[in-house]
N, C-alpha and C positions, 0 to 999 in steps of 0.2 A: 248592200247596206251593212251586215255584219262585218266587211272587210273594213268600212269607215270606220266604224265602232271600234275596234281591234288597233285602228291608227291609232286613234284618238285616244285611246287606254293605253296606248305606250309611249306617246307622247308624255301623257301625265305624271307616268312612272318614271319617266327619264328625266322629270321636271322636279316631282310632289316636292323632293325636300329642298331644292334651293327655294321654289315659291315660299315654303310653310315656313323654311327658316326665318326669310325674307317679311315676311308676317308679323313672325312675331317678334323680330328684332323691330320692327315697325313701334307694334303696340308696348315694348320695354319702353325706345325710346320716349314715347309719346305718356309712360307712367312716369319715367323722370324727371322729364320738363315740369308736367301736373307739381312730382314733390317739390320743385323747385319753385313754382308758385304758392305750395302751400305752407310753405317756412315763412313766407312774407303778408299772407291773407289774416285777414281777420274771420272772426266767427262763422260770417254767412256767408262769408265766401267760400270757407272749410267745408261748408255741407256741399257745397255746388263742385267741390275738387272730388271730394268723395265718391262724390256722384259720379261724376267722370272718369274715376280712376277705375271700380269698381267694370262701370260700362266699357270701358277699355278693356280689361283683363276677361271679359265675356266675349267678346268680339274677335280682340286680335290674337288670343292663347285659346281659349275655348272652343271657337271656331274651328282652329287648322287642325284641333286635336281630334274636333269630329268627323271631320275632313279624312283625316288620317286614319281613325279607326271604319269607317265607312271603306278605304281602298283595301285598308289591311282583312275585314270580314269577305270585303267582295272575293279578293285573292286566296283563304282561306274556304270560301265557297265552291269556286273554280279547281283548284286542288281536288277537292272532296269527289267534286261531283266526276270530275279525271278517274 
């Protein structure tokens, strides 16, 4: 079981930053497009971009960065405990 586990964690490592980049160049695009509807919206539709832009930038940047500091403390951990 712990040989699985050991795959699987280096798998990830071999992976983390195209995924993460991948992510977040995701959630950029997806804040652009938003600005490019919110040049054209009126008032209440401002509040509902906002919304979205807002919920974007928690998801698809905030996410990978906890993602990220999560593998960085494990690895930091693993170290220590070495």
């Amino acid at each position: 079981m712990q040989n699985f586990v050991n795959i699987i964690l280096n798998l990830f490592k071999d992976y983390k930053t195209y995924a993460l980049s991948l992510f977040v160049a995701a959630g950029l695009a997806r804040i652009a497009w938003e600005g490019f509807k919110y040049k054209n919206a009126d008032e209440s539709e401002r509040v509902e971009i906002k919304r979205t832009i807002r919920n974007t930038v928690v998801w698809f940047i905030g996410l990978p960065f906890c993602l990220w500091l999560a593998d960085y403390l494990y690895d930091q951990a693993i170290k220590y405990v070495k």
